[in-house]
C-alpha positions, 0 to 999 in steps of 0.5 A, a space after each residue: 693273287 690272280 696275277 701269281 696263279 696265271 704266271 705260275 701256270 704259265 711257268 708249269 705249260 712251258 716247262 711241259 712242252 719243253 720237256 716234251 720237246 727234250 723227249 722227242 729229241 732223244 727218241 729220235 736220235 736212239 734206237 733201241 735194240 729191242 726189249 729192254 736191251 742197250 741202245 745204240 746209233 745206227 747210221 741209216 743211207 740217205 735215201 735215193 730216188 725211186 730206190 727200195 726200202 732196204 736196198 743196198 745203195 748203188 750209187 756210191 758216195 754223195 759226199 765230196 770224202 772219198 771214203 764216205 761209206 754206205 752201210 747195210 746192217 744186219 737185221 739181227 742186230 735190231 732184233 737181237 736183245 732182249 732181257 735186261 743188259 745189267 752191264 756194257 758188253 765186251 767191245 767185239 773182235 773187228 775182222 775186215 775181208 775185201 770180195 771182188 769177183 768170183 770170191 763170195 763163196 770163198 768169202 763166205 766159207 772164211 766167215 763161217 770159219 770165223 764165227 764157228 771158232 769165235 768166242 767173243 762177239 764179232 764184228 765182220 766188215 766187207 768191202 764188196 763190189 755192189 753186185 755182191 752186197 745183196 748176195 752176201 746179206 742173204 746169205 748171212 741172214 739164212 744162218 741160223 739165230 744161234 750163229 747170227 746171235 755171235 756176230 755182227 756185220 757192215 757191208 760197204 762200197 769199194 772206194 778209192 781216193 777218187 784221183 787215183 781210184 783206177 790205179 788202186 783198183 787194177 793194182 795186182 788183183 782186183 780191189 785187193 788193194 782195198 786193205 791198205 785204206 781201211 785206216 781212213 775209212 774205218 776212222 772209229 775203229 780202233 784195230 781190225 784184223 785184216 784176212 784175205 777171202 782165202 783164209 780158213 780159222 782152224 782156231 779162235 779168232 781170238 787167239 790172233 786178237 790177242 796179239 794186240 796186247 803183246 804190241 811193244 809202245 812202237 808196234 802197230 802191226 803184225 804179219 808172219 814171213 812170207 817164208 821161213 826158209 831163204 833158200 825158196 823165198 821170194 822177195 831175197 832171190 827176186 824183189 826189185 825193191 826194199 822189203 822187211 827182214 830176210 825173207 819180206 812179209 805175207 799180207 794175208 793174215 795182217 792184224 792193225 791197231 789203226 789208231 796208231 797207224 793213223 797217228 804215226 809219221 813213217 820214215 821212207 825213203 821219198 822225203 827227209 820228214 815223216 809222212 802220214 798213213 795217207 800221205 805216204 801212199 801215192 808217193 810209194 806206188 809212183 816210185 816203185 809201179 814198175 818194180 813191184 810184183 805182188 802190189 800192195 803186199 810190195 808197198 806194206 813190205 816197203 814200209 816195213 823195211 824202214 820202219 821195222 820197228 812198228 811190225 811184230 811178227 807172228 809165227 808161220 802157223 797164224 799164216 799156213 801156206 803151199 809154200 809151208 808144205 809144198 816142198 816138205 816141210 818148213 814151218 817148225 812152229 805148225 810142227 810144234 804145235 798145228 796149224 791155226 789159219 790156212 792161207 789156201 793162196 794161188 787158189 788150191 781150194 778150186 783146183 786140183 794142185 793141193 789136195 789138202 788145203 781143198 779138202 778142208 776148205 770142202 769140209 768146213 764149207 759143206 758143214 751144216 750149222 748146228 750138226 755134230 761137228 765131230 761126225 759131220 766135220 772132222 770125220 769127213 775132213 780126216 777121211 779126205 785127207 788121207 787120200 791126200 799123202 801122195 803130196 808133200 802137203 798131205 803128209 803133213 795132214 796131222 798138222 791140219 787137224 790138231 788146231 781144228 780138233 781143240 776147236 771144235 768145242 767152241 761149236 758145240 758151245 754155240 749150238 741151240 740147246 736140245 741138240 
């Protein structure tokens, strides 16, 4: 009978510590997001010698990948939470921006835009040079619970495939040519959005998120033209190399469904056999270096040209330019219906050139977070603009408002209550 009690007993402290061995396993491989909220993986850098807690790692990427990333979250999204989750929440809208230089205001006044305007969460992937990590975490910090409660954010390293990294890096601007790798390393996200740092939302970004689901079963991403009238378009009067329908294509405001990029094999015009996202891009840059002007908004056009049938075009509003005003107007569908993204190229928000596009870029800039956005926002922009109607572009000044007037519910939405 002993010989029973001691086996049992001996049974019940195993069965103890094993369990206490699971427990431990699980506690440490999950953080919890704070109160009873859902839980969720976060990825913490390895450690540098003699480095801060909590600094941006600086050294670039230890491991022999390429696009091995460093990635600095956002403290809200540890301390956001509380109260129960009785459901999964809703996937989030993913936007890319690449911020090189002097373009962190720039950079920031796009994201303040697109979290004014969202309605679905957001999750903001910058690619910045290292100087500017600690910079744009401050920043985006600073902003009030009620706005950082609508986003999240990751912050990473420029990085190009290590052979070729100085080629990439100088090609038209600095690090611009970032966005044609975000499918390699952004290897678990779905789609992105992908804007330049001079982009302004007058709307939703989840108004362009939705065109993900207009994709045809071939489609895996969207772009509008470079120009609507052929007449003053570049790429049919100048282009020294294959580009996508009768005017090219314009790179700024650029949508992609990267599991389906990933996967693709693109026809071209070096091989017999399809290539691969990664395989296709060396190539194309050897053979057209010297024949491209605007370098990798020239490589995206070239392999539009031969596979047309991937791109969905969306209309010239989602991607308002100078050129779109500049020598009157000729994009019929802001006529019809406003303008939805800004696209202030050639930098006009800085200078002098295009009034109208500065004074909005001004307006949304200088906005303060939870202030009444009609009086300290669209009054002002209204005012500005019309001190603008000397310009071709300020004539046009109605169709820079009409989007952002509907918008502005979406702020009053997000605003702290009591205000």
């Amino acid at each position: 009978m002993r010989r029973y009690i001691r086996a049992l007993m001996l049974c019940t402290v195993f069965a103890v510590f094993s369990g206490l061995y699971v427990y431990s396993k699980l506690f440490y491989s999950d953080v919890s997001l704070g109160g009873d909220g859902p839980k969720t993986r976060v990825f913490i850098p390895p450690r540098v010698p003699g480095g801060r807690r909590g600094a941006v790692d600086k050294t670039g990427p230890q491991s022999p990948h390429w696009y091995n990333r460093y990635i600095m979250r956002q403290r809200g999204q540890v301390e956001a939470g509380g109260g129960s989750v009785k459901s999964r929440p809703e996937p989030p809208m993913h936007l890319a921006v690449v911020a090189c230089g002097e373009r962190l205001e720039e950079t920031l006044t796009m994201i303040k835009s697109a979290v004014l305007f969202s309605i679905k969460h957001l999750h903001l992937h910058i690619f910045a040079e290292d100087q500017l990590h600690t910079s744009f975490i401050e920043a985006l910090e600073s902003w009030p619970g009620f706005i950082r409660f609508s986003f999240n954010y990751t912050v990473y390293s420029i990085s190009f495939p290590s052979e070729n990294a100085a080629e990439w890096k100088k090609l038209f601007k600095p690090c611009a040519s970032q966005r044609l790798f975000l499918p390699l390393i952004l290897k678990d996200v779905d789609s992105v959005v992908y804007v330049d740092s001079d982009i302004l939302f007058l709307q939703p970004v989840d108004r362009l998120w939705a065109f993900l689901s207009h994709f045809n079963s071939s489609q895996l991403a969207a772009m509008a033209p470079e120009h609507e009238e052929p007449r003053i378009a570049w790429y049919n009067r100048f282009a020294r190399h294959p580009f996508y329908g009768r005017t090219g294509i314009n790179s700024g405001v650029m949508l992609m469904n990267m599991t389906r990029m990933r996967n693709m094999f693109f026809k071209n015009d070096m091989t017999s056999v399809g290539l691969r996202w990664e395989e296709l891009l060396m190539p194309l840059l050897q053979k057209y270096k010297l024949n491209i002007t605007w370098g990798d908004q020239d490589l995206l056009n070239i392999i539009f040209h031969h596979n047309p049938e991937c791109l969905l075009e969306f209309p010239c509003q989602w991607n308002y330019r100078p050129d779109h005003c500049i020598y009157g107007s000729n994009c019929a569908s802001a006529e019809e219906d406003g303008i939805y993204i800004l696209h202030g190229n050639r930098g006009v928000y800085h200078d002098h050139k295009q009034p109208a596009f500065r004074a909005v870029y001004e307006a949304i800039r200088k906005y303060s977070f939870g202030a009444d956005p009609t009086t300290s926002l669209l009054d002002p922009l209204q005012e500005e603009l019309l001190k603008t109607t000397h310009t071709y572009c300020g004539k046009s000044h109605a169709l820079l408002t009409q989007r952002l007037a509907h918008s502005l519910a979406n702020i009053n939405r997000k605003a702290p209550r009591g205000r």
